[in-house]
C-alpha positions as CSV (number, residue, x, y, z in Angstrom):
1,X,0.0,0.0,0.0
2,X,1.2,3.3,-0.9
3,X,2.0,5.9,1.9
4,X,1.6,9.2,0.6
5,X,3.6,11.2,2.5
6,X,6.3,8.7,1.9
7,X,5.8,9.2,-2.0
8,X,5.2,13.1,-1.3
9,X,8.8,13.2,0.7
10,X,10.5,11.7,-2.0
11,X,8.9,13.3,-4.7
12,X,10.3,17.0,-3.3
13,X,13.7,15.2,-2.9
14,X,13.3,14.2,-6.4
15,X,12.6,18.0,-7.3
16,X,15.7,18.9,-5.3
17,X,18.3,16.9,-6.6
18,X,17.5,18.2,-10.1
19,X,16.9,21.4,-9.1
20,X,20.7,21.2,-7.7
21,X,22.0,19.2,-11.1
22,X,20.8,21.9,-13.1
23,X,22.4,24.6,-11.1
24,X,25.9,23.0,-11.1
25,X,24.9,22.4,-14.8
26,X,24.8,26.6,-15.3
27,X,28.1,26.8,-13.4
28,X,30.2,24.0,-14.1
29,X,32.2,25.3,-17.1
30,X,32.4,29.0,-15.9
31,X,34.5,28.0,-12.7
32,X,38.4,28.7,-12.9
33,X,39.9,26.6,-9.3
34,X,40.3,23.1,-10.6
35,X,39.6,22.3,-7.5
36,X,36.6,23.9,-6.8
37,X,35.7,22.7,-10.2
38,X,36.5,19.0,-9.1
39,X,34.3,19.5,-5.8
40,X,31.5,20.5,-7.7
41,X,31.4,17.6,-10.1
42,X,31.7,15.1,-7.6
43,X,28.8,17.0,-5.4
44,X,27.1,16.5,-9.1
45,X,27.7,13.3,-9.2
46,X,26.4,12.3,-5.9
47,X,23.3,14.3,-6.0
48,X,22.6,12.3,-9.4
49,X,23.3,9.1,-7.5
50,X,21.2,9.5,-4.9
51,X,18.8,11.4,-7.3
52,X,18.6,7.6,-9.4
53,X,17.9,6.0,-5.4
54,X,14.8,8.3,-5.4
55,X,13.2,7.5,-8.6
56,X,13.6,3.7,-8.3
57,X,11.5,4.2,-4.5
58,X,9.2,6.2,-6.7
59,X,8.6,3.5,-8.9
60,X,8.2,0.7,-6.1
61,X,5.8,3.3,-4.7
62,X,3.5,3.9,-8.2
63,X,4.8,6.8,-8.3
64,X,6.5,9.3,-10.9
65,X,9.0,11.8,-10.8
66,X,8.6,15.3,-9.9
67,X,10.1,17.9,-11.6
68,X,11.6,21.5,-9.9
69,X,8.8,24.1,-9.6
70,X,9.2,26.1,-12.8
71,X,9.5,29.2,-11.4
72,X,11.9,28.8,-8.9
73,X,13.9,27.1,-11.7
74,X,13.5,30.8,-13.9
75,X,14.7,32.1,-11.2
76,X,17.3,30.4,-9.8
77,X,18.4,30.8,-14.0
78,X,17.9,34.7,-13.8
79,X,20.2,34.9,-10.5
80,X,22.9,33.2,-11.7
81,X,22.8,35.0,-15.1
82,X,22.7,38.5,-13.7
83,X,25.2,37.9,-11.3
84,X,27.9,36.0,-13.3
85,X,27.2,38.7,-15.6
86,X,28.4,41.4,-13.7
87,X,30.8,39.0,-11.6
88,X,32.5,35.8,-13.4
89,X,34.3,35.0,-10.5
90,X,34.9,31.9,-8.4
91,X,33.5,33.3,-5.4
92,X,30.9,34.6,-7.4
93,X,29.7,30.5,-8.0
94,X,30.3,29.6,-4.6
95,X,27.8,32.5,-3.3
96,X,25.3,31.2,-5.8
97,X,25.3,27.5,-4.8
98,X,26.1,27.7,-1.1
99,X,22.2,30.1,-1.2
100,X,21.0,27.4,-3.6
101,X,22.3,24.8,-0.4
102,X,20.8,26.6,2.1
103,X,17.6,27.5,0.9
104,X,17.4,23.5,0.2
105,X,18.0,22.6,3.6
106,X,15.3,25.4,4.6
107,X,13.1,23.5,1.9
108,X,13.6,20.1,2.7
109,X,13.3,20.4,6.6
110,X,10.1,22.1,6.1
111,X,9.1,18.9,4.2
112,X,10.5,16.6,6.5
113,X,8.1,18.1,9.1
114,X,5.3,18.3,7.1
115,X,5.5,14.5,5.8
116,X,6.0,13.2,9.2
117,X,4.1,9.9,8.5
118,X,6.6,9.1,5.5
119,X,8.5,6.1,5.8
120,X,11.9,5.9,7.6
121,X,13.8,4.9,4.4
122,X,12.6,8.2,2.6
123,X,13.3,10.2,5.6
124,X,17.0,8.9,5.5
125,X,17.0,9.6,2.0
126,X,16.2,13.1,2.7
127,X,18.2,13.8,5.8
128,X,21.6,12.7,3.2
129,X,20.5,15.1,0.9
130,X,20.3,17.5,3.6
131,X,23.8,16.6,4.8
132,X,25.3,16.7,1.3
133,X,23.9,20.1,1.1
134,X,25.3,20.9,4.1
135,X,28.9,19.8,3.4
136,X,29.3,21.2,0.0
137,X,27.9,24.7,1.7
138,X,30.7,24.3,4.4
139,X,33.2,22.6,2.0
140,X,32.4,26.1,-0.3
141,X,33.5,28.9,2.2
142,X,37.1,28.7,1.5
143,X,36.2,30.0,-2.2
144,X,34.0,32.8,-1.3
C-alpha cells in the first residue's frame, strides 16, 4: 500500500536533486579553481546518484518523478545570469550555490516536518540530501 507522505517526501527530494544538477549544470564550465571545479562535479555526481535511489523508490511506490517548480527554476536561472554577468568569479559561483544549499535545507526540513508519516527509508534519503547540502555549503567557504 502506498503511503503518501512517503511518495510526497520523495517526490520533493526528487525536485531537489534536479533542481541542484541543473544549477551545477549553469556553473560547471564557468569555474576557474580546478579544484573547486573537481568538488563540484563530484557533489554532481552524488546528487545524481542519490537522485537515481529516489526514482527507483518512486517506482516501487507507483509513483512518478517530480520535476523542480518552474518558477523557482527561472529564477534560480535569472540569478545566476545576472550575477555571473556582472561577476565571473569563483567566489561569485560559490555565493550562488552555497544560497541554492541553504535554501534547500530550509526547503527540505520544512518537508521533513510536514511529511512526518513518511517512511523511515525516505526520511534517511532526505536527511543525506540534507547533509550533502550541508557539506558542500561548508566545503564552499574557502572559495567565497
Amino acid at each position: 500500500m502506498k503511503n503518501s507522505d512517503t511518495v510526497e517526501l520523495l517526490k520533493e527530494c526528487d525536485a531537489g536533486v534536479k533542481m541542484a544538477v541543473a544549477s551545477f549544470d549553469d556553473v560547471l564550465e564557468r569555474i576557474h579553481n580546478s579544484d573547486m571545479k573537481d568538488l563540484l562535479k563530484k557533489s554532481k555526481a552524488s546528487h545524481e546518484e542519490l537522485g537515481s535511489e529516489i526514482h527507483s523508490l518512486l517506482d516501487e511506490q507507483g509513483s512518478g518523478e517530480k520535476d523542480p517548480n518552474p518558477v523557482a527554476k527561472t529564477m534560480s536561472w535569472m540569478k545566476t545570469t545576472v550575477k555571473m554577468g556582472m561577476d565571473e568569479s569563483d567566489a561569485t559561483v560559490a555565493d550562488l550555490i552555497t544560497d541554492g544549499c541553504n535554501m534547500g535545507v530550509k526547503s527540505l526540513q520544512r518537508y521533513m516536518n510536514q511529511y512526518q508519516g513518511a517512511d523511515e527509508t525516505s526520511r534517511n534519503i532526505c536527511g543525506r540530501l540534507v547533509s550533502m547540502e550541508e557539506n558542500l555549503c561548508r566545503d564552499l567557504r574557502e572559495y567565497l
